[in-house]
C-alpha positions as CSV (number, residue, x, y, z in Angstrom):
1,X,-4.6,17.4,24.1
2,X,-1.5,18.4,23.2
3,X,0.1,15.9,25.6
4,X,-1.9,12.9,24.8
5,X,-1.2,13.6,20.8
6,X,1.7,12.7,18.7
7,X,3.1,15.7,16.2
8,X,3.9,15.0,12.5
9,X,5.5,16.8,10.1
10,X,4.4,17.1,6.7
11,X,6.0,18.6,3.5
12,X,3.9,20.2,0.3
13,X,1.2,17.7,-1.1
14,X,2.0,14.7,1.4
15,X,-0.9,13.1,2.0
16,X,-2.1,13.5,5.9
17,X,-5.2,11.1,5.5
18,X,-6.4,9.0,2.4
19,X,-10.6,8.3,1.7
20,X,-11.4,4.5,3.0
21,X,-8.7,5.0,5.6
22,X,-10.1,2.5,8.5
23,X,-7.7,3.5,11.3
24,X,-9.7,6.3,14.2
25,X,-8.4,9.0,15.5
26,X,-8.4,12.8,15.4
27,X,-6.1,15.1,13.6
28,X,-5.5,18.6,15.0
29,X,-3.7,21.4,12.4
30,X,-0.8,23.3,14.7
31,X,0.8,25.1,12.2
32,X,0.5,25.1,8.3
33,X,-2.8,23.8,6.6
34,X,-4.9,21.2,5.4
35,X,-6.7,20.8,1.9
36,X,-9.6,18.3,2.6
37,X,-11.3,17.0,-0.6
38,X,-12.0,14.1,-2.9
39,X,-9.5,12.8,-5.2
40,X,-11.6,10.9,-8.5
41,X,-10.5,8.1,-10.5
42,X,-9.6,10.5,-13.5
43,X,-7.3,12.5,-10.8
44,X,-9.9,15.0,-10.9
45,X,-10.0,17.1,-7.4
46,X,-13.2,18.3,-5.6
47,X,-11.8,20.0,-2.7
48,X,-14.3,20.5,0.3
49,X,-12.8,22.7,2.6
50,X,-9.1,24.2,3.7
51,X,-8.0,23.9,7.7
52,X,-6.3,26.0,9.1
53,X,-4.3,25.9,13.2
54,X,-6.7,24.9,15.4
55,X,-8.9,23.3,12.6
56,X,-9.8,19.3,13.5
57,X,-10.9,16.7,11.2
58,X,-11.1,12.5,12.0
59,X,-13.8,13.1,14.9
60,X,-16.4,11.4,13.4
61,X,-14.2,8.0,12.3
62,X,-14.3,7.9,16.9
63,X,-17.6,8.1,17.1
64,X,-19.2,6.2,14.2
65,X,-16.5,3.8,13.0
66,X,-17.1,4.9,9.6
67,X,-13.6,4.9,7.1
68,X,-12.3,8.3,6.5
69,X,-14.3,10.2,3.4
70,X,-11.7,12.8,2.2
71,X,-8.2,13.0,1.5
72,X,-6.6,15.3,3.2
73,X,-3.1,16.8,2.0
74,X,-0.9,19.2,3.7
75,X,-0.4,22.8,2.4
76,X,3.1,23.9,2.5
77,X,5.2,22.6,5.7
78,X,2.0,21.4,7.7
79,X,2.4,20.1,11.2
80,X,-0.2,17.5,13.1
81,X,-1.2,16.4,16.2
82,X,-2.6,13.1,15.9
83,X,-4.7,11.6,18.5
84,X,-5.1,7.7,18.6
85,X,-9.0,6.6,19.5
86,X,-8.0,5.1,22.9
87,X,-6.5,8.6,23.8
88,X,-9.1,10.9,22.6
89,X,-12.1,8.8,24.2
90,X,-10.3,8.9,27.6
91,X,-9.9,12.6,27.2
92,X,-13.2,12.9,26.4
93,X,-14.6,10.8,29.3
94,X,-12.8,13.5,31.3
95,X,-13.4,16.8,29.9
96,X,-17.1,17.5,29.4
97,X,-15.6,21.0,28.1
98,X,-14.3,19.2,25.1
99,X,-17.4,17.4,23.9
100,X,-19.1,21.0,24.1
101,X,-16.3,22.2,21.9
102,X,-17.1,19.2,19.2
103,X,-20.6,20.0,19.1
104,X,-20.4,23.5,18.4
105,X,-17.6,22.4,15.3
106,X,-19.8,19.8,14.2
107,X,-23.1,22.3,13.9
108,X,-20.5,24.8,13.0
109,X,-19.9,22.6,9.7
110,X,-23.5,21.6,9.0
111,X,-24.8,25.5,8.8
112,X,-21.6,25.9,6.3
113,X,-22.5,22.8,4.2
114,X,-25.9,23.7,4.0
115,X,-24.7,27.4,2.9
116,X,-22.9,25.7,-0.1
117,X,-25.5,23.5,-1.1
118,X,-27.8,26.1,-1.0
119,X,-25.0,28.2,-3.4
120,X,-24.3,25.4,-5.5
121,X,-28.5,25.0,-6.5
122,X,-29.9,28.5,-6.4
123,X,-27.1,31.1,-7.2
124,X,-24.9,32.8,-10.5
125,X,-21.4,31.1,-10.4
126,X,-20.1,34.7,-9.0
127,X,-22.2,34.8,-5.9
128,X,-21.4,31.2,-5.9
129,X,-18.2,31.6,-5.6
130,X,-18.1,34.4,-3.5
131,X,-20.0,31.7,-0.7
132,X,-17.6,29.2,-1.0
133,X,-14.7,31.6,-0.6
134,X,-16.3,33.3,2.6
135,X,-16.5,29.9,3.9
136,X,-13.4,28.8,2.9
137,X,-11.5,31.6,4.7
138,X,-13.0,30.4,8.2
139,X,-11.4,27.4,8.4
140,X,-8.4,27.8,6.6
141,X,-6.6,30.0,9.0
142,X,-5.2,33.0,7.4
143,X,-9.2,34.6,6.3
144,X,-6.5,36.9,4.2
145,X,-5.2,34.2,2.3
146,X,-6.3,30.6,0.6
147,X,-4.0,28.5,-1.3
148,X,-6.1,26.5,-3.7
149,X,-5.9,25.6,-7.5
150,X,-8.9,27.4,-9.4
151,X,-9.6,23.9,-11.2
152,X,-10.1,22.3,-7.8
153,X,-12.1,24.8,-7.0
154,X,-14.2,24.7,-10.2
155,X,-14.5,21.2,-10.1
156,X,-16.0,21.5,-6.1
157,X,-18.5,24.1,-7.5
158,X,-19.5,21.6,-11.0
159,X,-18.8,24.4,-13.6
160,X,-16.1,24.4,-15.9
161,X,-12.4,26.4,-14.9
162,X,-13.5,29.2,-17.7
163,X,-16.6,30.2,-16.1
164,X,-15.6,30.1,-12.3
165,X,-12.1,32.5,-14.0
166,X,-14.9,35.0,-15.1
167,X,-17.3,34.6,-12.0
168,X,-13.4,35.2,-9.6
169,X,-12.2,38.2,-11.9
170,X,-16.0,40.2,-11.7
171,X,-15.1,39.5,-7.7
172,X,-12.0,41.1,-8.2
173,X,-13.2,43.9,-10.1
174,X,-15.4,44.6,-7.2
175,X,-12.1,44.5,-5.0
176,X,-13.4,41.7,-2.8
177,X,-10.5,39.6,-3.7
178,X,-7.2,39.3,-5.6
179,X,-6.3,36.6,-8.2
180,X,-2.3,34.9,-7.5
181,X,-0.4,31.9,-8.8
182,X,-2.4,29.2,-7.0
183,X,-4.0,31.5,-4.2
184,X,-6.7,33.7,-3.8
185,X,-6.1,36.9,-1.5
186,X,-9.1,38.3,0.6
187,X,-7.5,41.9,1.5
188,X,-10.8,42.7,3.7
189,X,-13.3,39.8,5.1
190,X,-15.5,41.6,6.4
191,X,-16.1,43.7,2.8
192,X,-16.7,39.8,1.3
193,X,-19.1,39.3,4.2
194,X,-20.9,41.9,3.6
195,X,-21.0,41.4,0.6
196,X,-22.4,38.0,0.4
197,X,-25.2,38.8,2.6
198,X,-26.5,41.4,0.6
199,X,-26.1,39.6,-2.4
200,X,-26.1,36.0,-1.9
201,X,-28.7,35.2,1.0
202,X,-32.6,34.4,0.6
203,X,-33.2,36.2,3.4
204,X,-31.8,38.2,6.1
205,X,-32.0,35.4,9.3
206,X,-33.7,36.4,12.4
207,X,-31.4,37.3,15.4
């Protein structure tokens, strides 16, 4: 892919994609990451997910010829491969490997969407966030480390900046994370794991 694809450079906060973009094509993080949310009128930012190297976003715009629904901005010095349509869907002709690779993203991202919804309805705002930040450190390419504003966050989970500060220091109480100027450090993922499956899920899943 990495032939077929064009690499970009982007600085701190320069916009990689813009919501109602028309143009298809994929986008593939190589180094650096990607904030992916929703910029509102009153500049208010509900950020969806962070992506990490390796981390793809644009598929579906190929696929459904639907405008781009997030703006996506880079997160530090952020390098991009971008894929025109034309290139990707001759590449995918070609590689049935690759469309076996989409599908298990595009399932992957379902099951975590449906995790947050579920968190968002049903849980305390610590266990909530606590969900979102397990999530977040999938994708986002250093499961150590996320770089994201606690009033974006806030504003992705619908409570106010006050209550999600308490909900993040109780987490760090429990030494499942520590609080920095504009990042959240996860020392040990697998403690958070466990830790949200013992106290965030309904019910253990079946194997």
């Amino acid at each position: 892919m990495r032939r077929d694809s064009t690499l970009v450079k982007y600085t701190d906060g320069q916009f990689i994609q813009s919501r109602g973009d028309s143009k298809p094509g994929i986008s593939i993080v190589r180094s650096g990451a990607a904030n992916a949310g929703i910029i509102g009128m009153d500049g208010s930012v509900s950020m969806t997910t962070l992506l990490g190297p390796g981390q793809s976003f644009g598929e579906f715009t190929i696929f459904t010829e639907l405008p781009r629904t997030h703006d996506v901005t880079a997160v530090g010095e952020t390098e991009i491969y971008q894929m025109t349509a034309t290139r990707f869907t001759r590449l995918y002709d070609n590689e049935p490997q690759l469309s076996r690779a989409l599908l298990k993203t595009a399932l992957m991202r379902s099951h975590i969407l449906l995790e947050m919804l579920d968190a968002i309805r049903r849980l305390p705002i610590r266990e909530r966030a606590a969900r979102i930040l397990q999530s977040m450190s999938h994708t986002a390419g250093n499961p150590n480390k996320l770089e994201c504003r606690q009033s974006e966050l806030a504003y992705t989970l619908g409570v106010s900046r006050i209550s999600l500060n308490r909900g993040l220091k109780q987490l760090a109480e429990l030494k499942l994370i520590e609080l920095g100027y504009g990042e959240i450090r996860i020392p040990r993922p697998a403690l958070l794991s466990d830790w949200v499956a013992n106290h965030c899920n309904p019910a253990p899943l079946a194997s």
